[in-house]
C-alpha positions as CSV (number, residue, x, y, z in Angstrom):
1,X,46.9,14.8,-89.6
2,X,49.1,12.5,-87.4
3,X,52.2,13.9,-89.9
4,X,51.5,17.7,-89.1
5,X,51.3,17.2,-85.4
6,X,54.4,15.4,-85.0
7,X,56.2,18.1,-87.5
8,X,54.9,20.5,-84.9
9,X,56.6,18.8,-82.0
10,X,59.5,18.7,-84.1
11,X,60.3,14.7,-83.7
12,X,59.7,11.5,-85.9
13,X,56.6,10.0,-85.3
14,X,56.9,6.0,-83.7
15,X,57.4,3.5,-85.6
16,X,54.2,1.1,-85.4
17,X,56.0,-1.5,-83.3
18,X,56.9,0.9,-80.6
19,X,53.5,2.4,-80.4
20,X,52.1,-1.4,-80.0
21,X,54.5,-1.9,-77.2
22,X,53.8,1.2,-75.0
23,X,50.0,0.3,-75.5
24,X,50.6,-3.3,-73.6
25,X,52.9,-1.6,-71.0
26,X,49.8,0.8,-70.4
27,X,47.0,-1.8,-70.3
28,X,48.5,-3.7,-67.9
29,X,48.8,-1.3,-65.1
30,X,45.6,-0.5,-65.7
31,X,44.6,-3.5,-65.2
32,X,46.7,-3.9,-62.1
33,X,45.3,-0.9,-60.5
34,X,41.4,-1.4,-61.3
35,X,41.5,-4.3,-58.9
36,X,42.1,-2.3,-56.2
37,X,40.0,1.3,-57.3
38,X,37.2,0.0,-54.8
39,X,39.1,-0.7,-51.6
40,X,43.0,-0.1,-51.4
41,X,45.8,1.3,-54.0
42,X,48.5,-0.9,-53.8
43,X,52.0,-1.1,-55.1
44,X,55.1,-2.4,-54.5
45,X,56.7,-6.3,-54.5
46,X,53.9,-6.9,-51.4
47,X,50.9,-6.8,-53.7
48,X,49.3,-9.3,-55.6
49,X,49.9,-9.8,-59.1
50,X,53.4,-8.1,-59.0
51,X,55.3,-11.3,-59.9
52,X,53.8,-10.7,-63.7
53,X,53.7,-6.7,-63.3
54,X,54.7,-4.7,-65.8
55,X,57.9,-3.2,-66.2
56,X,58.3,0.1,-63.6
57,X,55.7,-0.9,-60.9
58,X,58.3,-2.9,-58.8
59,X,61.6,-1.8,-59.5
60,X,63.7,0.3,-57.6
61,X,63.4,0.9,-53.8
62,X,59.7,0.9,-52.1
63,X,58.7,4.1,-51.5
64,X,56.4,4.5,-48.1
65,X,53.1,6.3,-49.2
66,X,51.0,8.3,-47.0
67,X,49.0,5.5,-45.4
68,X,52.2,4.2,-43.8
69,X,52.3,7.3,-42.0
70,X,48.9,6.8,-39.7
71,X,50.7,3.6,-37.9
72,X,53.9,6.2,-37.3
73,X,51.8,9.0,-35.9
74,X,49.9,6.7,-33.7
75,X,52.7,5.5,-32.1
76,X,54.1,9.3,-31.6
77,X,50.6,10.4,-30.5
78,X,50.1,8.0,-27.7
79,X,53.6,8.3,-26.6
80,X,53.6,11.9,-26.6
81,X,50.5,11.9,-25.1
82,X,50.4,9.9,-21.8
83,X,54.0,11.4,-21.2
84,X,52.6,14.7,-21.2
85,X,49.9,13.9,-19.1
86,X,52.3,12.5,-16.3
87,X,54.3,15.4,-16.9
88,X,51.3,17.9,-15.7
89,X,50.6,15.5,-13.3
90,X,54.1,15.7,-11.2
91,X,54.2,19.5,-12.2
92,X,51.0,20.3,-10.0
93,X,51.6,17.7,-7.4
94,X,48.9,15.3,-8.3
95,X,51.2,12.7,-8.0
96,X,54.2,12.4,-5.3
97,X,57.1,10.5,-6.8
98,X,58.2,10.1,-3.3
99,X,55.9,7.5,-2.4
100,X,56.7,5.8,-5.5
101,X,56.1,5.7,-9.3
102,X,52.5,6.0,-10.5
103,X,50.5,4.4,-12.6
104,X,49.5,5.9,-15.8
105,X,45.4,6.2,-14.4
106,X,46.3,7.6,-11.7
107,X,48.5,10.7,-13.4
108,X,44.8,10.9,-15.2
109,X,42.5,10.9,-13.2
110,X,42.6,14.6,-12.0
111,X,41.5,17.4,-13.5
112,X,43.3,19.5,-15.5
113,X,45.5,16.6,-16.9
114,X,42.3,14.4,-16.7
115,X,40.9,16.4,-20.1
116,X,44.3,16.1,-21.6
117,X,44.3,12.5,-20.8
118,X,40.6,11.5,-22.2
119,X,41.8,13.6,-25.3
120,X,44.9,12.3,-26.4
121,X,43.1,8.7,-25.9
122,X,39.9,9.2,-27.8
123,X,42.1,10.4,-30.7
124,X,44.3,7.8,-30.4
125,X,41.6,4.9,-30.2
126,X,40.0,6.8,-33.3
127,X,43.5,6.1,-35.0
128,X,44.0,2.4,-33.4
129,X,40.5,1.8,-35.2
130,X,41.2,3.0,-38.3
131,X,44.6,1.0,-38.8
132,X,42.8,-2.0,-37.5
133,X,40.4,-1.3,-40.4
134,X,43.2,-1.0,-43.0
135,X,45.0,-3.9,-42.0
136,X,41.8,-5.9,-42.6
137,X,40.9,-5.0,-46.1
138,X,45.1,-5.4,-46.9
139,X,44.8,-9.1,-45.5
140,X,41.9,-10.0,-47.1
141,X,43.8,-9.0,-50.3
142,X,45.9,-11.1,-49.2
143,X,43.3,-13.9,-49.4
144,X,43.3,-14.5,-45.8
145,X,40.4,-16.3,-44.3
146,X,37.0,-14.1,-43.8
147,X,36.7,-15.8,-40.3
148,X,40.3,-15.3,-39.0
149,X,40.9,-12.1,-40.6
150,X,37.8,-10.8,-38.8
151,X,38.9,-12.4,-35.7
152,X,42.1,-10.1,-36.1
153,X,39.9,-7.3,-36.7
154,X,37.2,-7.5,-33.7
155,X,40.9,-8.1,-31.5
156,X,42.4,-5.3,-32.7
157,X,38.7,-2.8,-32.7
158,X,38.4,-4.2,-29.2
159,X,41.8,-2.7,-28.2
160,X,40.9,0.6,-29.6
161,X,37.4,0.6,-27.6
162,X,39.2,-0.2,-24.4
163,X,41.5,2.7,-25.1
164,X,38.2,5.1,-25.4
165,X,37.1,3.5,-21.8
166,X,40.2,4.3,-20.5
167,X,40.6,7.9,-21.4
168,X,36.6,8.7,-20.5
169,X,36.1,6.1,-17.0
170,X,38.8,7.7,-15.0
171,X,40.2,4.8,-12.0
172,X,39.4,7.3,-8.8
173,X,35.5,7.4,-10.9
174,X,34.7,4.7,-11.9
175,X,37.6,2.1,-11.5
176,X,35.9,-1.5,-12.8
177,X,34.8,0.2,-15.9
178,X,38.6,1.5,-16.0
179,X,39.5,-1.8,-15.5
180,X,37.5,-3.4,-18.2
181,X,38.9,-0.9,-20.1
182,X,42.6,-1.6,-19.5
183,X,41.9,-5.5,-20.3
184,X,40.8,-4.6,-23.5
185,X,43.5,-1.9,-24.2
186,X,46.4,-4.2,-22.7
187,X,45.1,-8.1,-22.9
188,X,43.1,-7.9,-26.5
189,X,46.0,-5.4,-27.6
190,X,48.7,-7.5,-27.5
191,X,46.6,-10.6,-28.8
192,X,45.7,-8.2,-31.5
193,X,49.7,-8.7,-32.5
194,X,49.8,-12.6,-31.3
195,X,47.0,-13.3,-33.8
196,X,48.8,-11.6,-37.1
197,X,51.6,-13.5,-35.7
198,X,50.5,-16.9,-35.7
199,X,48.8,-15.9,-39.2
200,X,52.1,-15.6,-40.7
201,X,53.3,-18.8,-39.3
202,X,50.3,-20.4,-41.0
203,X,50.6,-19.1,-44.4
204,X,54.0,-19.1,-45.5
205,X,53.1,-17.4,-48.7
206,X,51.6,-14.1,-47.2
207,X,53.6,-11.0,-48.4
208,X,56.4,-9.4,-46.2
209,X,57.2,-6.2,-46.5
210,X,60.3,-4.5,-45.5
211,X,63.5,-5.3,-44.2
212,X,63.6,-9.3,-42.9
213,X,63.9,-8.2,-39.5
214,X,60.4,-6.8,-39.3
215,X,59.4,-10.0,-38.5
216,X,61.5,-11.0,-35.8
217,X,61.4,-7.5,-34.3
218,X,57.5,-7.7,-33.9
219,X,58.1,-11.3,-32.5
220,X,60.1,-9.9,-29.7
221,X,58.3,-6.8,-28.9
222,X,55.1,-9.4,-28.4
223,X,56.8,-11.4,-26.5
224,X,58.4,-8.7,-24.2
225,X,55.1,-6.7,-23.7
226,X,53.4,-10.5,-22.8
227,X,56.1,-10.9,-19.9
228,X,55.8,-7.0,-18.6
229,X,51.3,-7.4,-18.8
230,X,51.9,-11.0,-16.8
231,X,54.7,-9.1,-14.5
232,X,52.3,-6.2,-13.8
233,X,49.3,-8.2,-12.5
234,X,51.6,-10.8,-10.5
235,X,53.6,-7.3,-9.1
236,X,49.6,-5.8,-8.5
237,X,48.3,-8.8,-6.9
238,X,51.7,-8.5,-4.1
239,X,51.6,-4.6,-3.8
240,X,54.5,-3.8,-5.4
241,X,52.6,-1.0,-6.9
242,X,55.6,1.0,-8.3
243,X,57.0,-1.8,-9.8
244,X,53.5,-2.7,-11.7
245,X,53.5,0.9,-12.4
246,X,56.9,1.0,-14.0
247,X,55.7,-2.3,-16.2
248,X,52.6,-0.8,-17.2
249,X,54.4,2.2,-18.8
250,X,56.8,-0.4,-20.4
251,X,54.0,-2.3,-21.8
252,X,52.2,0.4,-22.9
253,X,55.1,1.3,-24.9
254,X,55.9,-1.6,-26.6
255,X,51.8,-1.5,-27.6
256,X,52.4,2.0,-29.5
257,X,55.6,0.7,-30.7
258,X,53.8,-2.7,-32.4
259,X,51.1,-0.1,-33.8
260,X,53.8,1.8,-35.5
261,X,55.8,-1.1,-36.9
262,X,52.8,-1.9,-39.1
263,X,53.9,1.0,-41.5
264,X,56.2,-1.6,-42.8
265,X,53.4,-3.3,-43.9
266,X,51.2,-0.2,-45.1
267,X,54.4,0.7,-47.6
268,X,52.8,-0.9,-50.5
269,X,49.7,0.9,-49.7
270,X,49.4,4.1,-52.6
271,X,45.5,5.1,-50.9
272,X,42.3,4.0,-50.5
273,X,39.1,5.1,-51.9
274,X,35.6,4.7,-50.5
275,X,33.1,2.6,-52.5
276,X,29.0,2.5,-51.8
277,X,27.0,-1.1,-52.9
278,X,23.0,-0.4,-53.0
279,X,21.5,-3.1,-51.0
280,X,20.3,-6.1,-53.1
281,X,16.7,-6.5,-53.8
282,X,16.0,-3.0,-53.6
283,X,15.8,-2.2,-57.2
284,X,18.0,-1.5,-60.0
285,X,20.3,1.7,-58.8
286,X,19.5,5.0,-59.4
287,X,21.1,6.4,-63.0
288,X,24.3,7.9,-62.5
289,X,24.4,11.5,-64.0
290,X,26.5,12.5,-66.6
291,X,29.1,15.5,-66.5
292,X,27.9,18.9,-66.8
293,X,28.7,19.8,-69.7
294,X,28.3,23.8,-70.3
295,X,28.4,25.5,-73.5
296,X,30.2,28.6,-73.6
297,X,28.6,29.8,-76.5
298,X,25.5,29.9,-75.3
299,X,24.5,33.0,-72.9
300,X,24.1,32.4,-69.1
């Protein structure tokens, strides 16, 4: 049987040593990518395992899958986003740069640009959330501790609620919710990025994905956005209000920009996939049901 089909295809059948040989190159990234089926797809020399890979998973350039591109869009959302907002704002007069540069509440906290504003920020902090959720499960792959990597996680969740309070609490409103708000968005934001940090200066051996500058370049965009958050509320406190203002935008910036540098890190990220776990002590789980199987023979 094996003889006819290969005289169909018109080729010499393998020789039994070959065949044995593409069977262990097969098995093993199976193996590779079963690990990961439950949680995240990951490829590339930041993964685990990939020191004894087999032959093809590593080599050649990393290529950035579609997770990498939620950091990137984030960054471009919230940018876009609060620029068109002030935009609106000095196009209907809701603002008067003559008296000095706003802040970026104020350009939101009138109607019609208000609606833009709580949209654009709700979407965003959905986003935020959702890459704070990702970088979680990618650390603990990582095998970084379940208490520190979920102190990195309620930072980084934090900053995405505080962008939500933002966007709904308008300052001219309700300005100490706004205020909470912004020292969630701004504060726990930035120690969101302090935290990975310091992570990385603990544990040598963590993967780093990307160019080697990566990790400078996120060291100095912390730092900088630490020095224009302190500059803002010294500026505040001695009512230099446009000069706080122009620091907040600069901050807030540098925030989107730190959120989209982590699709370095995402480039060994293939997917993820959903998994459900029945509680324990409930029972065994419910029988999974076959395929349908249909026989077309038989009349419907």
């Amino acid at each position: 049987m094996e003889g006819r089909i290969w005289e169909e295809v018109g080729s010499l059948p393998p020789s039994p040593k070959s065949l044995k040989a593409a069977t262990r190159e097969e098995e093993v990234p199976r193996r590779h990518g079963r690990a990961w089926t439950e949680r995240l797809h990951c490829r590339g020399p930041g993964c685990p395992g990939t020191e004894r890979a087999a032959p093809g998973l590593d080599s050649g350039p990393v290529m950035f899958g579609y997770l990498s591109l939620l950091p990137v869009f984030l960054a471009l959302w919230g940018t876009a986003g609060i620029w068109i907002v002030f935009a609106v704002a000095v196009a209907n007069r809701t603002v008067d740069l003559a008296k000095g540069f706003p802040f970026i509440s104020l350009c939101g906290s009138y109607p019609p640009q208000s609606c833009i504003f709580s949209q654009f920020l709700n979407m965003g902090a959905a986003m935020a959330a959702w890459v704070c959720i990702l970088r979680y499960h990618q650390l603990r792959a990582w095998g970084v501790g379940r208490r520190f990597n979920q102190l990195i996680l309620g930072s980084g969740l934090l900053c995405a609620l505080g962008v939500s309070i933002v966007g709904n609490f308008q300052e001219k409103s309700q300005k100490p919710t706004h205020l909470a708000g912004s020292f969630l968005a701004f504060v726990v934001g930035i120690l969101y990025f302090w935290l990975q940090l310091l992570l990385y200066r603990r544990m040598k051996s963590l993967p780093q994905p990307g160019a080697p500058w990566a990790g400078p370049l996120r060291l100095g965009l912390c730092s900088a956005c630490t020095v224009l958050i302190v500059a803002m509320v010294v500026l505040h406190s001695c009512s230099l209000r446009s000069a706080a203002a122009s620091c907040e935008w600069a901050a807030a910036m540098l925030l989107f920009a730190l959120f989209g540098l982590l699709a370095v890190d995402f480039s060994g990220l293939d997917g993820c996939t959903l998994a459900l776990q029945p509680c324990r002590g409930r029972g065994p789980p419910p029988p999974t049901p076959g395929p349908l199987q249909v026989q077309l023979s038989q009349p419907l």
